[in-house]
N, C-alpha and C positions, 0 to 999 in steps of 0.2 A: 544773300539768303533771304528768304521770303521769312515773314512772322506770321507763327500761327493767329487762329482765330482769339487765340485767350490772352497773347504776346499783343494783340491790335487792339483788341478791350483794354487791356491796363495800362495802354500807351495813350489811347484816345479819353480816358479817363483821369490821367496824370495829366492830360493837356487841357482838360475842361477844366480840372481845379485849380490851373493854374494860369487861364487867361485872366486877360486884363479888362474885358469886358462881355458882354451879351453877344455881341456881333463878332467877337473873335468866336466864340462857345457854338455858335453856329455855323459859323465856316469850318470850323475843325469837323463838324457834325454832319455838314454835306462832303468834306472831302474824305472822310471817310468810310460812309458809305456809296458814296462816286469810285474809288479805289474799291472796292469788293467787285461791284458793277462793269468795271474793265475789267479787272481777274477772270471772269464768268465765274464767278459766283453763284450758284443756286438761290434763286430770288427768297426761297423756303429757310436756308440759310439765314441768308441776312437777317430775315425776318426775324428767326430764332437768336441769331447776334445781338439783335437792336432789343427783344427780350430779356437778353442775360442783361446789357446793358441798363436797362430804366431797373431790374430786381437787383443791381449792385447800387445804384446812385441811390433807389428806396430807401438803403440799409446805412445810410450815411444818419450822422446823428447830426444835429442843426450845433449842440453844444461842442461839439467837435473841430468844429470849422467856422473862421473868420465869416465874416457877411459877404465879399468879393466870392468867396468859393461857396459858399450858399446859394445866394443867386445864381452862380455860372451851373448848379447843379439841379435847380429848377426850373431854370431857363434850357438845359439840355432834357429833360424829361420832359418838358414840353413838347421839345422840337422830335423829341425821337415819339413822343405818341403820336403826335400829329403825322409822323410818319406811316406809322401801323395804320392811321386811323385812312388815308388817303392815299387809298391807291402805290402807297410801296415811293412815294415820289417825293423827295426832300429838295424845298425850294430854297437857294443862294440866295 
């Protein structure tokens, strides 16, 4: 069975907090948005995905969370603006 779009944010969000470093937080972050991109996914879509995504990671409190899950959660809002910011293309 396929997961919705909100079922792939909370799955891809439960994997960012809980890699092990920078370079895991990025691979997770290209494969799935690569996984949307085979789907055919509406590029508009994603777009809006990778939105809801960096206004959920925003809303995390720093007191909240270990320094390992801090980083891996500014280190993916990085990678996903950089996304927005360049052409829609998230480099491995």
């Amino acid at each position: 069975m396929s997961l919705s779009l909100n079922e792939h944010k909370t799955k891809l969000i439960n994997k960012i907090l809980f890699a092990s470093s920078q370079a895991e937080v990025q691979n997770y972050s290209a494969q799935a948005i690569k996984a949307l991109g085979l789907k055919k996914v509406d590029e508009c879509i994603i777009v809006d995905f990778v939105d809801k995504l960096i206004c959920e990671l925003d809303s995390f409190n720093p007191m909240n969370k270990d320094a390992q899950q801090w980083s891996n959660i500014s280190m993916a809002k990085i990678i996903f603006k950089r996304y927005k910011n360049k052409d829609h293309k998230l480099a491995k």
